[in-house]
C-alpha positions as CSV (number, residue, x, y, z in Angstrom):
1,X,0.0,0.0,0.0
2,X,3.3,2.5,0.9
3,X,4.2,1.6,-3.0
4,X,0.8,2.2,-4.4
5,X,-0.1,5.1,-2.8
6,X,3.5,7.0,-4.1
7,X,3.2,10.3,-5.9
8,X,5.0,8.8,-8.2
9,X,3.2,5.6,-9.3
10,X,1.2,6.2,-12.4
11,X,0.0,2.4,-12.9
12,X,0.2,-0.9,-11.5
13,X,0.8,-3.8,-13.8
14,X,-0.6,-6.9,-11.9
15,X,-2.0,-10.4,-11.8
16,X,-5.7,-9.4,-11.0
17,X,-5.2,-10.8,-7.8
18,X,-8.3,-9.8,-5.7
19,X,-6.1,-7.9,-2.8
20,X,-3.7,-6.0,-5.9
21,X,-7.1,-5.4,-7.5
22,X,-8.8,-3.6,-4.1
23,X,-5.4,-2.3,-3.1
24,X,-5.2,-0.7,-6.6
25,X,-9.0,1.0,-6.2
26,X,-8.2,2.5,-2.9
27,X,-4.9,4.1,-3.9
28,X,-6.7,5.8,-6.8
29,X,-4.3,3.3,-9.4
30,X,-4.8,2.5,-12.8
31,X,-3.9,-1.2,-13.8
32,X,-2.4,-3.2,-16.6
33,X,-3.6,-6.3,-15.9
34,X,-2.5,-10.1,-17.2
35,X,-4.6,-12.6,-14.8
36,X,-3.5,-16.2,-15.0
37,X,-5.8,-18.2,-13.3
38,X,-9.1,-18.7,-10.8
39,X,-10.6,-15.4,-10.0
40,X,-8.0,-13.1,-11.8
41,X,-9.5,-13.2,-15.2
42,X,-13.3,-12.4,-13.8
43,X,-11.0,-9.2,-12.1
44,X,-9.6,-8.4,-15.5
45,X,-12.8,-8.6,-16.7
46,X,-14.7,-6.5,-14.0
47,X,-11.6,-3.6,-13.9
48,X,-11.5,-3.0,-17.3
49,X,-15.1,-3.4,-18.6
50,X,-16.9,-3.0,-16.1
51,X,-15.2,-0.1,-13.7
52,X,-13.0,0.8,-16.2
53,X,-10.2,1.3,-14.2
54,X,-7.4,-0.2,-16.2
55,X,-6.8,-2.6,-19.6
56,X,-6.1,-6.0,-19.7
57,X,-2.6,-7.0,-21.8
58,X,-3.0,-9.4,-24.2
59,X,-1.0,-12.1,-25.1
60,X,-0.1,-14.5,-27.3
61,X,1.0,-18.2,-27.1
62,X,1.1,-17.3,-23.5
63,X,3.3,-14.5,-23.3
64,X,2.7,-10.7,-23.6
65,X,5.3,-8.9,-25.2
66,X,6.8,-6.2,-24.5
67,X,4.9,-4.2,-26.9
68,X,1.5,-5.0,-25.8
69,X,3.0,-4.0,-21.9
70,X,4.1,-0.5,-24.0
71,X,0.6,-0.2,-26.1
72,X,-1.4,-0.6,-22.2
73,X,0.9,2.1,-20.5
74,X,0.8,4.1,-23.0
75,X,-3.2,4.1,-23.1
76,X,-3.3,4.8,-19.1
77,X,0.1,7.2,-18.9
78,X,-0.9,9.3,-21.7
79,X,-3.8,12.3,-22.3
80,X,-5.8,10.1,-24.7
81,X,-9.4,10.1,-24.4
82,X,-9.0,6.0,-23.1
83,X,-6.9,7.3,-20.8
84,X,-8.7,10.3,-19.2
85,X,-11.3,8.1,-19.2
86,X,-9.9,5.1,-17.1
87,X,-8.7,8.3,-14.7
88,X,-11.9,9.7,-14.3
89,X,-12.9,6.4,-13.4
90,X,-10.0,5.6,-10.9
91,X,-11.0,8.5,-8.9
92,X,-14.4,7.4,-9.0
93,X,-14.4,3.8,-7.6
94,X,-11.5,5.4,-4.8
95,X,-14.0,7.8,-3.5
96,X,-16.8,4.8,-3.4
97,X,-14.5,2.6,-1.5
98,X,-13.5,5.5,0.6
99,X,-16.6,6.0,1.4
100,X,-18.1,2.7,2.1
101,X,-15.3,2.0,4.7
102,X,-16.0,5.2,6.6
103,X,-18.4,5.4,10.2
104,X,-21.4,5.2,8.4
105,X,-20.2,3.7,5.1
106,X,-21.4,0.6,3.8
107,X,-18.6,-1.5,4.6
108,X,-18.1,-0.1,8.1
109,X,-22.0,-0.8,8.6
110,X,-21.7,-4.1,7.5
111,X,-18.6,-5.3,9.7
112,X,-20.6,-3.4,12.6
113,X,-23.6,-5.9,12.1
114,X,-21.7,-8.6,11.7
115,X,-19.4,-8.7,14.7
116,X,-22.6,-7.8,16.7
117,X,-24.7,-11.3,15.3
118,X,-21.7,-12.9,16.7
């Protein structure tokens, strides 16, 4: 989280992992993502097509080159309409998540009704 939430991180190239995917929302990252198995792909899926936080590198025979790592940083790094886009969106889903995990959120409310049916 010290890494992610650096002034100078512009993007996080990651496995889809569900903690690098939520870790990456709340810092307000964008991601390049390359999932390889289980729930990874379905968070490659839901980051760039559904929240549209990020892009998902492609690859072939297995392996993304190093082009496909440059075409996906340069969609998120640079001014492009893709790219403003996917940073509109990252401060978006950061300010829900913020929000849900504040006194009052939905999160916090959640967690507080759960520990108390305990």
């Amino acid at each position: 989280m010290e890494v992610l939430c650096h002034k100078s991180i512009g993007c996080f190239v990651t496995h889809c992992g569900w903690n690098s995917t939520l870790e990456s929302l709340v810092s307000g990252i964008p991601i390049v993502g390359y999932p390889q198995f289980s729930d990874q792909t379905t968070n490659a899926k839901m980051l760039e097509e559904v929240w549209g936080i990020g892009v998902r590198a492609k690859e072939v025979e297995g392996i993304v080159k190093r082009e496909e790592i440059k075409r996906c940083l340069e969609i998120l790094m640079e001014n492009g309409e893709k790219g403003e886009e996917i940073k509109r969106n990252v401060k978006k889903w950061r300010n829900l998540a913020l929000d849900a995990v504040k006194i009052g959120g939905s999160s916090h409310d959640n967690l507080k009704k759960f520990i108390e049916g305990l």
